[in-house]
N, C-alpha and C positions, 0 to 999 in steps of 0.2 A: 710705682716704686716698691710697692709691697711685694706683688712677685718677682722682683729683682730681689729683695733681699730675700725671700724664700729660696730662688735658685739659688742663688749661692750657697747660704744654710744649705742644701742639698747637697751640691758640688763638692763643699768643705766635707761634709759627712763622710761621703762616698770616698772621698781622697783618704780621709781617715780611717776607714773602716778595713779599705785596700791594703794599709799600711800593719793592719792589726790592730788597730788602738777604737775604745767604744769611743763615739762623740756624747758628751752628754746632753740630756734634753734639757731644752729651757724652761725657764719659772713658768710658774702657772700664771702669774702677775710680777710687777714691776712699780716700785715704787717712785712715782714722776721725781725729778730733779727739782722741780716747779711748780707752782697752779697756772695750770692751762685753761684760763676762761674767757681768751680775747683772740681773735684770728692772730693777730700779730705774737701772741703768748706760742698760740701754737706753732709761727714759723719759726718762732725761737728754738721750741723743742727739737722742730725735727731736722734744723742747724747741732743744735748740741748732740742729737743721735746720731747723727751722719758723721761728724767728726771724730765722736768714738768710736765707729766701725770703722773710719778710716782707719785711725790709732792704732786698733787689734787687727788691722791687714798687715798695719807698717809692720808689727811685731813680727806678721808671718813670715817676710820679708829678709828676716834675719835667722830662717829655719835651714838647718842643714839640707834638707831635702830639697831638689829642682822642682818636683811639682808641687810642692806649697810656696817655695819660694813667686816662682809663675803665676798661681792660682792669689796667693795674696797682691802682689804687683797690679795685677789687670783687677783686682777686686775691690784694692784702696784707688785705683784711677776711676772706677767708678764712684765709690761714695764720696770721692772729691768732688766730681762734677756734679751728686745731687747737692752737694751742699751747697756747694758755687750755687746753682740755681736759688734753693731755699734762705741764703746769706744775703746773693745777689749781685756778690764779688768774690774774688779767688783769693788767697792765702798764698803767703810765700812758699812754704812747706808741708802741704798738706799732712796731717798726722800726728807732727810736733807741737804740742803747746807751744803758745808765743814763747813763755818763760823760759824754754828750756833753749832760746833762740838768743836770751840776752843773759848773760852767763853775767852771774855777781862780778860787779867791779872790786878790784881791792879797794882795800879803805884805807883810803892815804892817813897815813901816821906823821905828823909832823910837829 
């Protein structure tokens, strides 16, 4: 899964660079969401990383442009299906927080 997310990082670059625009480089480090000390710690995390690069595909997704639109598309169908994997079940919406899936009830006034 690691050279998958490198091509891509690549793929995204190159689309970007095509475009005009720098891509920026990434952190030198990262600071965990979590303490990662138990195997099961760890499939958590790489559930929570998979799910926000789905996230930042979906965003792409909604880009003016047809080859970001594309390249995000086929890129969040990937990080869906690692996550599935690393979860172990699929997600209604891949990318959506649940929350954003259960919109506030009004609050009945009576």
């Amino acid at each position: 899964y690691w050279n998958d997310h490198r091509s891509a990082r690549d793929r995204l670059a190159a689309l970007l660079r095509a475009r005009g625009k720098q891509p920026v480089a990434a952190a030198d480090a990262y600071r965990l969401p979590f303490g990662v000390h138990t195997a099961a710690a760890a499939v958590a995390l790489a559930v929570f990383l998979e799910d926000g690069v789905t996230t930042s595909y979906l965003a792409l997704v909604a880009a003016g442009d047809a080859g970001l639109r594309a390249f995000g598309a086929l890129a969040m169908q990937d990080s869906a299906i690692r996550a599935t994997f690393w979860r172990g079940s699929s997600v209604p919406f891949p990318g959506i927080p649940a929350a954003a899936l259960h919109p506030r009830r009004a609050r009945h006034q009576g």
